[in-house]
C-alpha positions as CSV (number, residue, x, y, z in Angstrom):
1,X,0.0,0.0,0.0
2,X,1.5,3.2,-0.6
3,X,0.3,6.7,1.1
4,X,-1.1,9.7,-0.6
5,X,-1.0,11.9,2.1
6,X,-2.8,12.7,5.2
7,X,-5.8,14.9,5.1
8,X,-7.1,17.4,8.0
9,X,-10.7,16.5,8.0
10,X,-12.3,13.6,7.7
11,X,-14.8,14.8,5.0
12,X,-11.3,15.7,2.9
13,X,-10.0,12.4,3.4
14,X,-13.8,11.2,2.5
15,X,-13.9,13.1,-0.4
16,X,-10.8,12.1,-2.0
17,X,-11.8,8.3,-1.3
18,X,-14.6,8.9,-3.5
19,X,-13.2,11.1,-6.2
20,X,-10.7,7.8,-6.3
21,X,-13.5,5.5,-6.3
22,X,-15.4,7.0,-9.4
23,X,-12.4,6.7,-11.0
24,X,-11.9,2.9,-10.5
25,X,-9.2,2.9,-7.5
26,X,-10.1,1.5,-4.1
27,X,-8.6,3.1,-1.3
28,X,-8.5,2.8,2.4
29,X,-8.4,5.5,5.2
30,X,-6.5,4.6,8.4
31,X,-6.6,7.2,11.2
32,X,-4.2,9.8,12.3
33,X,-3.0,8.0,15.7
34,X,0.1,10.1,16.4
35,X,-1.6,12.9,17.7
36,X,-4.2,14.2,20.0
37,X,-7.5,12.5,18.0
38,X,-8.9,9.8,18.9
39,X,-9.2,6.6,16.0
40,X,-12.5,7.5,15.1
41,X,-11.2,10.5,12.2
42,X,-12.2,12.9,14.2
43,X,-9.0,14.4,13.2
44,X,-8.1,13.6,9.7
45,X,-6.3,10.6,8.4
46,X,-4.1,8.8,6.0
47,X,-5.3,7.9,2.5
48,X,-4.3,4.7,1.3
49,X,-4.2,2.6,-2.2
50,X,-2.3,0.0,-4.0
51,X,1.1,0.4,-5.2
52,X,0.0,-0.2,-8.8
53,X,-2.7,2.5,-8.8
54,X,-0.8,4.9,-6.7
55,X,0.5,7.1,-9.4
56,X,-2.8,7.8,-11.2
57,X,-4.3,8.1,-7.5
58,X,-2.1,11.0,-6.8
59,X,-2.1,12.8,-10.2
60,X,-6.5,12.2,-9.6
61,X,-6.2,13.9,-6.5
62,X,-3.5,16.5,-7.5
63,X,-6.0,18.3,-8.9
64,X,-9.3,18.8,-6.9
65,X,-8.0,18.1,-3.3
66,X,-8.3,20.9,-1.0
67,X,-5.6,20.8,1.6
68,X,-3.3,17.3,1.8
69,X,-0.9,17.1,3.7
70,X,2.6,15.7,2.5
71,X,2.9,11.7,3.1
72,X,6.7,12.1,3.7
73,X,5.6,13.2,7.2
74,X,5.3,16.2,7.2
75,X,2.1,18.0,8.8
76,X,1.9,21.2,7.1
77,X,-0.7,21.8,4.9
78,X,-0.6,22.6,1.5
79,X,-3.1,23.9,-1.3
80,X,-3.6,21.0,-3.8
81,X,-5.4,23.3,-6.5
């Protein structure tokens, strides 16, 4: 599985689950447990897909995601438009 970032909200990470989904990838959100949230996304979390779908994921996503943040680890946001 390879990460395509972590997203502030749950209805960003939500959103770009779907936007993946229309276009035929399956992806998997796993909660931001490093931090002060609990497991339930009340924070955010990590978007998830498979290796092999990971570069048209990303260039999907490149392009209508509001704020990701980097999946190298850092947490600063950054515009996605």
């Amino acid at each position: 599985m390879t990460e395509l970032g972590w997203f502030r909200t749950r209805n960003d990470a939500e959103l770009a689950r779907l936007l993946l989904a229309e276009a035929g990838i399956p992806a998997v959100l796993a909660p931001d447990q490093t931090g002060d949230h609990p497991a339930d996304f009340s924070g955010g979390g990590h978007l998830l897909v498979a290796d092999a779908d990971a570069e048209y994921a990303a260039m999907i996503l490149s392009s209508v995601t509001p704020q990701r943040g980097r999946s190298n680890g850092d947490r600063s946001a950054r515009q996605g438009l």
